[in-house]
C-alpha positions in Angstrom: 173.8 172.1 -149.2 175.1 170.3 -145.7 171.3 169.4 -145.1 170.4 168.0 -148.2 167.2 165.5 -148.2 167.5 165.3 -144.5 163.8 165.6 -142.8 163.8 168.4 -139.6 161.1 168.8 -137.6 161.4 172.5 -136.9 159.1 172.6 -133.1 158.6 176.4 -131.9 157.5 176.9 -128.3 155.8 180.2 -126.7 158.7 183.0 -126.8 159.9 186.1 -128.2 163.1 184.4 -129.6 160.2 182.8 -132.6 161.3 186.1 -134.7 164.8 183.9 -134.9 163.0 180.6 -136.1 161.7 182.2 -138.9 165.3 182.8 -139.8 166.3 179.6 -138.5 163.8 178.4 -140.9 165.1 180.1 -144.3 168.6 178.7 -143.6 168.0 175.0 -143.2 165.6 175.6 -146.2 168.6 176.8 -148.0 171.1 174.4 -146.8 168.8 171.6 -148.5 166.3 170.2 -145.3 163.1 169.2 -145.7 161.5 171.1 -142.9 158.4 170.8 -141.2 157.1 173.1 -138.6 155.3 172.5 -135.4 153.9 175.3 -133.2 152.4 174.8 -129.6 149.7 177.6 -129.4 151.7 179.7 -127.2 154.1 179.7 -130.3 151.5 181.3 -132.0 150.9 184.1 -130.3 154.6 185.1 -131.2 154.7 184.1 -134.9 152.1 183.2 -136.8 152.2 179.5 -138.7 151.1 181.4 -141.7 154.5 183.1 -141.7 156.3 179.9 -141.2 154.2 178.1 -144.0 155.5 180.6 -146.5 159.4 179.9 -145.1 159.0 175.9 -144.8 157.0 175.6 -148.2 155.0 173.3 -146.2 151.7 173.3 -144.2 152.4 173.9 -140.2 150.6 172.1 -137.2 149.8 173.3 -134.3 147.3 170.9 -132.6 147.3 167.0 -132.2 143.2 167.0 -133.5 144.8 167.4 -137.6 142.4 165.2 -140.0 144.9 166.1 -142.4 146.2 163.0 -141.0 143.9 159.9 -142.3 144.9 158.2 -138.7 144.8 161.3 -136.9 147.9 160.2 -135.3 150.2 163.3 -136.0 152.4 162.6 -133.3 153.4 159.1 -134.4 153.8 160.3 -138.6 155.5 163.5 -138.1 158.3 162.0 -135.6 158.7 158.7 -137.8 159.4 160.6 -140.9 162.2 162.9 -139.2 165.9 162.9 -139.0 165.6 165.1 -135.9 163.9 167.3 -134.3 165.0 170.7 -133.2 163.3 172.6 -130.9 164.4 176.2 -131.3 162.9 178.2 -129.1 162.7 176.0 -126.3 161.2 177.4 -123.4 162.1 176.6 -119.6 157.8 175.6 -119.6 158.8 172.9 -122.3 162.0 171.9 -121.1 160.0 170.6 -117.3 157.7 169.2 -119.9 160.2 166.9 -121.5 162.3 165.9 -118.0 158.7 164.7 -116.6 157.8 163.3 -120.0 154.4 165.4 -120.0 152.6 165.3 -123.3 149.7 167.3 -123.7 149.9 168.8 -126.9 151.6 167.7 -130.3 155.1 168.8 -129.8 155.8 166.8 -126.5 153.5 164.2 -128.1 156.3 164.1 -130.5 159.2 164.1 -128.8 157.6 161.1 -126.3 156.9 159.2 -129.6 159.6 159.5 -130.9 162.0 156.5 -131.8 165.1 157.6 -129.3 167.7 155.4 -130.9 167.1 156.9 -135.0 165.7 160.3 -134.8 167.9 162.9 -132.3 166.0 165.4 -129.8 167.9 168.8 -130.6 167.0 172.0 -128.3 167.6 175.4 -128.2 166.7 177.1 -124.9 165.2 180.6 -124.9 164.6 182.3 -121.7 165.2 185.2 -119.3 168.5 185.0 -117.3 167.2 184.0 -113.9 165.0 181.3 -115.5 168.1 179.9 -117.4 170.0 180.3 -113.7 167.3 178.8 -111.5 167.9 175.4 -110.2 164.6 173.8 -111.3 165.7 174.6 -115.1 169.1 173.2 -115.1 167.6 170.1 -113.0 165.4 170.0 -116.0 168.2 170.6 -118.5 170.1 167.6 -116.9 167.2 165.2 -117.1 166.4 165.8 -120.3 170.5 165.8 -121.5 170.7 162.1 -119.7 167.4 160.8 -121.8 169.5 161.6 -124.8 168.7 165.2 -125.8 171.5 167.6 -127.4 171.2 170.7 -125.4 172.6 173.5 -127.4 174.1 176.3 -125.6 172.5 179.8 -125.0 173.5 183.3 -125.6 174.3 186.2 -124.3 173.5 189.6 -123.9 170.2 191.5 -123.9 166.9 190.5 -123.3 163.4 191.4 -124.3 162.5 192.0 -120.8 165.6 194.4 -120.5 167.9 192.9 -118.5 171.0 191.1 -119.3 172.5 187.6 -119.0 172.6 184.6 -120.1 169.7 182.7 -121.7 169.0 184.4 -125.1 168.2 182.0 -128.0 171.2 181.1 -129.7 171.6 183.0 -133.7 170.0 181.2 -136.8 173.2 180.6 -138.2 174.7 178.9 -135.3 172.0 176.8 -134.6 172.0 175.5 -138.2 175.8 175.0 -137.9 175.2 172.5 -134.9 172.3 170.9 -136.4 175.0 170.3 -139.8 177.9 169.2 -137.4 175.6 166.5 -135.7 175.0 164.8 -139.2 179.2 164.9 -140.3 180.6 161.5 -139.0 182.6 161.6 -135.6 185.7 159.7 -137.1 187.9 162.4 -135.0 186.1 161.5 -131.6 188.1 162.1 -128.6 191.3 163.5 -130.5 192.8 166.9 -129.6 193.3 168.5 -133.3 196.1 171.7 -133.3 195.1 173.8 -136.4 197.6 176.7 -137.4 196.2 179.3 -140.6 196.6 182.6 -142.1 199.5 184.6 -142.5 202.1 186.0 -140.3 202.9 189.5 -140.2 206.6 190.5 -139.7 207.8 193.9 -138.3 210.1 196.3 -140.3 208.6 199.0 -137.8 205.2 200.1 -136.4 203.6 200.3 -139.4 204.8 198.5 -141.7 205.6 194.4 -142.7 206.1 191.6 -144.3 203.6 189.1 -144.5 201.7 187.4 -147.5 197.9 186.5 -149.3 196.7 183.9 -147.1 193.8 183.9 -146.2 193.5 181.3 -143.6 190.2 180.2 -145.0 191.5 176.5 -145.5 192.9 176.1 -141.9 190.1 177.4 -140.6 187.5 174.9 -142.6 189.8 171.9 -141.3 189.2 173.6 -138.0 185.4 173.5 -138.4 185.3 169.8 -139.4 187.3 168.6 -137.2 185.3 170.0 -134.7 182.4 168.5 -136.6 184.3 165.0 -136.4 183.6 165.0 -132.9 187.6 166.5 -132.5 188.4 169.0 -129.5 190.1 171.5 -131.6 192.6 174.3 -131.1 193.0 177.0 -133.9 196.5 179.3 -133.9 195.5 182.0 -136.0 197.2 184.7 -138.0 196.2 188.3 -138.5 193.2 187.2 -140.1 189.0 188.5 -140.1 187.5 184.9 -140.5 184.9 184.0 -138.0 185.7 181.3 -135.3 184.4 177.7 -136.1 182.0 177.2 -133.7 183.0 175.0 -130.6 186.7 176.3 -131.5 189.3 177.3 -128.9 191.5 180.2 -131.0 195.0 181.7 -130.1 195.5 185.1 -132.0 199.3 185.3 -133.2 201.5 187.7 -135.4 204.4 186.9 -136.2 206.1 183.3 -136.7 208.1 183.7 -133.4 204.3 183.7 -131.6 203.4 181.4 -133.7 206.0 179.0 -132.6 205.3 179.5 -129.7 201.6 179.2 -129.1 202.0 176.1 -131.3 204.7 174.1 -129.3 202.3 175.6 -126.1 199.0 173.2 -126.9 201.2 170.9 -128.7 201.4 168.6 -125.6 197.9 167.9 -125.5 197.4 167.3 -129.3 197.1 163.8 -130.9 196.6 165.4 -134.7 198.4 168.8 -135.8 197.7 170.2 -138.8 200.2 173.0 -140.3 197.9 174.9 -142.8 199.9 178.5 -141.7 201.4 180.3 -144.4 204.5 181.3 -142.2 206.9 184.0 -143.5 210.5 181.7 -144.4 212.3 185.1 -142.9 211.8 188.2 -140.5 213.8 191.7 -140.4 217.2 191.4 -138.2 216.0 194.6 -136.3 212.6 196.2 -136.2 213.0 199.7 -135.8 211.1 200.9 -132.6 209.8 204.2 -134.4 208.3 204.8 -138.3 211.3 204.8 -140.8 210.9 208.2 -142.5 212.4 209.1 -145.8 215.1 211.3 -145.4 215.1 213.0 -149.0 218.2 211.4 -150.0 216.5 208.8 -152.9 218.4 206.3 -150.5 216.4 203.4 -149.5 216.5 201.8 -146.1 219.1 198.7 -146.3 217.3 195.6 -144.3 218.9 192.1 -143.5 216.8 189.4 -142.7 217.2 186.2 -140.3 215.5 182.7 -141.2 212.0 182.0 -139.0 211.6 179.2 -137.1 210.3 176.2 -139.0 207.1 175.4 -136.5 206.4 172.2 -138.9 209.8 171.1 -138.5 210.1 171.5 -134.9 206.7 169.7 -133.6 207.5 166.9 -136.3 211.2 166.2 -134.4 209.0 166.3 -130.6 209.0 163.3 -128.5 205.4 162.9 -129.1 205.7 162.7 -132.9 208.1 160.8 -132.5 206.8 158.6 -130.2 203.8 158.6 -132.7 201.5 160.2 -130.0 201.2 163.3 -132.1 200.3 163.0 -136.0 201.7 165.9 -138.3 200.1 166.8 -141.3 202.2 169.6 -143.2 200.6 172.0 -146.2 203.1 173.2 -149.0 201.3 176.1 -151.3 203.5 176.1 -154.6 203.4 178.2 -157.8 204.8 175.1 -159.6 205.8 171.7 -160.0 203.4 170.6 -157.0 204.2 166.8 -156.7 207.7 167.7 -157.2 208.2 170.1 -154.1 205.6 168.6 -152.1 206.8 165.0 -152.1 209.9 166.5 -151.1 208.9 168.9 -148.7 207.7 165.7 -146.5 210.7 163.6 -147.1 212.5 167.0 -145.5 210.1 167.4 -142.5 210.2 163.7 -142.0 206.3 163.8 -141.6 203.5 161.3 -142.3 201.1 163.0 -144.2 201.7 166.2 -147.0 199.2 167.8 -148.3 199.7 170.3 -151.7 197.8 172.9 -153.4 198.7 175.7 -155.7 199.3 178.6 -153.7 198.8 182.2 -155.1 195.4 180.9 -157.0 193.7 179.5 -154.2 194.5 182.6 -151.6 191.2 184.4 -150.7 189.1 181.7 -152.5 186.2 179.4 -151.3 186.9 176.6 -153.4 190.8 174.2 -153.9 192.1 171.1 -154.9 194.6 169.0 -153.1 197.3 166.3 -153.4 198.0 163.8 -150.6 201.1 162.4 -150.2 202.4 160.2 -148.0 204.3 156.6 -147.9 201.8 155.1 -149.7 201.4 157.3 -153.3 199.8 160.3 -154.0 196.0 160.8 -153.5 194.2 163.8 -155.8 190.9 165.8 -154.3 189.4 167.5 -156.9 188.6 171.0 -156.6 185.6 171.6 -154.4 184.6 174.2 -152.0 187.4 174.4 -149.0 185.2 173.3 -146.0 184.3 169.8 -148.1 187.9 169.4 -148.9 188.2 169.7 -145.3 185.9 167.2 -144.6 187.2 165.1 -146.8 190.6 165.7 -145.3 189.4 164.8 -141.8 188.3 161.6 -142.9 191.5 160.5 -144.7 193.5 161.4 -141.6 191.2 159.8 -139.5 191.8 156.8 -141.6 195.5 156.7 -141.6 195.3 157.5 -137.6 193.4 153.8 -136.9 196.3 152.9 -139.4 198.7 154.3 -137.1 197.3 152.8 -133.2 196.3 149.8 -134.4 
């Protein structure tokens, strides 16, 4: 539970896209916030606070004139007791509202009250595409971005009127993932993190391969909180399903050779790479061009094999690593004798920081453990769901990095 005791103001203004706060709602519920709603009127006539009562647990308001408040001073109790406020829809109406600092009903009340420097302004703007395009919003949306607001982005696609653009309210899910990321400590702040995950897949012909059970689920959690450490983040990716962290640039690879490749690419601009790839040790000499058939004969097909490319290996020996401009963090998955191979895995790769786990049980799964290793000893995470192992992760490398340039 990312969210867990942390007070949200959840503020809905008038528009279609309140179907999605009601959803928006449920999930920070579930992901531990306290969360109290505040409709303006024309909120209302979208959703009703009934609706958003049964989701929040907790009464809604609507107007400033509440003598549930013994001081009547909504504005001033509901704003001091948040840990933000998120503003989800936000219309273009209330958007000119906050740049000019308007408050004429509880919600802009609130945001005006606010203390700036403890409790964050969080929108997410709803609206047709020529109102998102029209110079008097993003005037608006500048204003309100220099008094301190985080304007999320907006989506795409179609609209309630019909048409189709940009401007549609940003999903549920992805909203609650930028509220979560805004909490997470931004230890990584203007670093460039390279991530590489999943598999690779290696030819024997058009159909067929070798690859192996990663999942790429770990690489891409230390994708996500990096991003959530305040990190620019580049994922390389293997043939894998996972959805993109949000805020993520991905490269889609196969094989090792594309891996390599892509890697040593975005390499250049990288302070922290992070090897989490499960790459294949060896490829087929020759891919046959066409399906191998069977012939009848009981024979079968007789296939050499040539060593990959170590990508670890080969950004490690750069002149950025070793210059110490680039930080390498290498993964070794073994079916035994962890410490053992993994110490000496990072002796070989000559890298600072190892990190071990025991392969074939933790492919496909949502929770690890993991062993650091570096100069210093050995440091155990205990097992724990991946994406707080990643977390936890970022924040040890981030520690030997102010290690490393002081």
């Amino acid at each position: 539970m990312d969210l867990n005791g942390k007070h949200i103001v959840l503020g809905l203004t008038g528009g279609v896209a309140c179907y999605k706060a009601a959803e928006l709602c449920r999930t920070l519920v579930k992901e531990g916030a306290i969360v109290q709603v505040v409709m303006t009127q024309a909120a209302c006539e979208f959703i009703t606070p009934v609706t958003m009562q049964a989701l929040s647990n907790r009464s809604v308001y609507v107007a400033q004139w509440d003598n549930r408040e013994p001081n009547n001073m909504a504005h001033i109790n509901l704003s001091r007791a948040a840990d933000a406020i998120v503003i989800a829809p936000c219309s273009a109406d209330f958007v000119e509202k906050l740049s000019h600092g308007r408050a004429d009903d509880l919600l802009s009340l609130m945001c005006l009250a606010r203390p700036i420097q403890t409790v964050p302004l969080i929108l997410a703007p709803a609206m047709n595409r020529e109102m998102w395009e029209h110079p008097a919003t993003q005037r608006n949306l500048d204003q309100v971005r220099r008094d301190g607001a985080l304007v999320l982005g907006v989506g795409t696609g179609d609209q309630a009127c019909g048409e189709v653009g940009n401007g549609r309210m940003l999903e549920p899910h992805e909203i609650a993932q930028d509220v979560v990321a805004f909490f997470q400590p931004k230890v990584l702040l203007g670093q460039h993190v390279l991530v590489t995950a999943g598999p690779t897949f290696e030819a024997i012909d058009p159909v067929r391969g070798i690859t192996n059970l990663s999942s790429g689920k770990m690489g891409f959690a230390i994708a996500k909180a990096a991003r959530e450490a305040g990190a620019q983040v580049t994922l390389v990716a293997g043939p894998v399903t996972l959805e993109t962290p949000r805020g993520v640039q991905r490269i889609n690879v196969k094989s090792a050779s594309q891996m390599l490749e892509a890697t040593v690419s975005y390499a250049d601009a990288a302070t922290i790479f992070v090897a989490t790839a499960a790459v294949a040790d060896w490829r087929p000499a020759h891919a046959s061009g066409q399906k191998i058939k069977k012939d009848g004969s009981g024979q079968t097909p007789q296939l050499a094999f040539v060593e990959n490319p170590d990508i670890l290996a080969t950004v490690a020996r750069s002149e950025r690593a070793q210059r110490g401009e680039l930080y390498c963090v290498g993964f070794a998955a073994e079916s035994n004798d962890l410490l053992a191979h993994a110490s000496a895995k990072r002796l070989k790769k000559a890298i600072p920081l190892l990190v071990g786990n025991i392969g074939p049980a933790t492919f496909g799964q949502d929770d690890n453990a993991l062993l650091l290793i570096d100069d210093k000893g050995v440091l155990e995470m205990p097992r724990n769901s991946k994406l707080n192992l990643a977390r936890q992760l970022v924040a040890e490398i981030a520690k030997r990095l102010s290690r490393v340039t002081v």
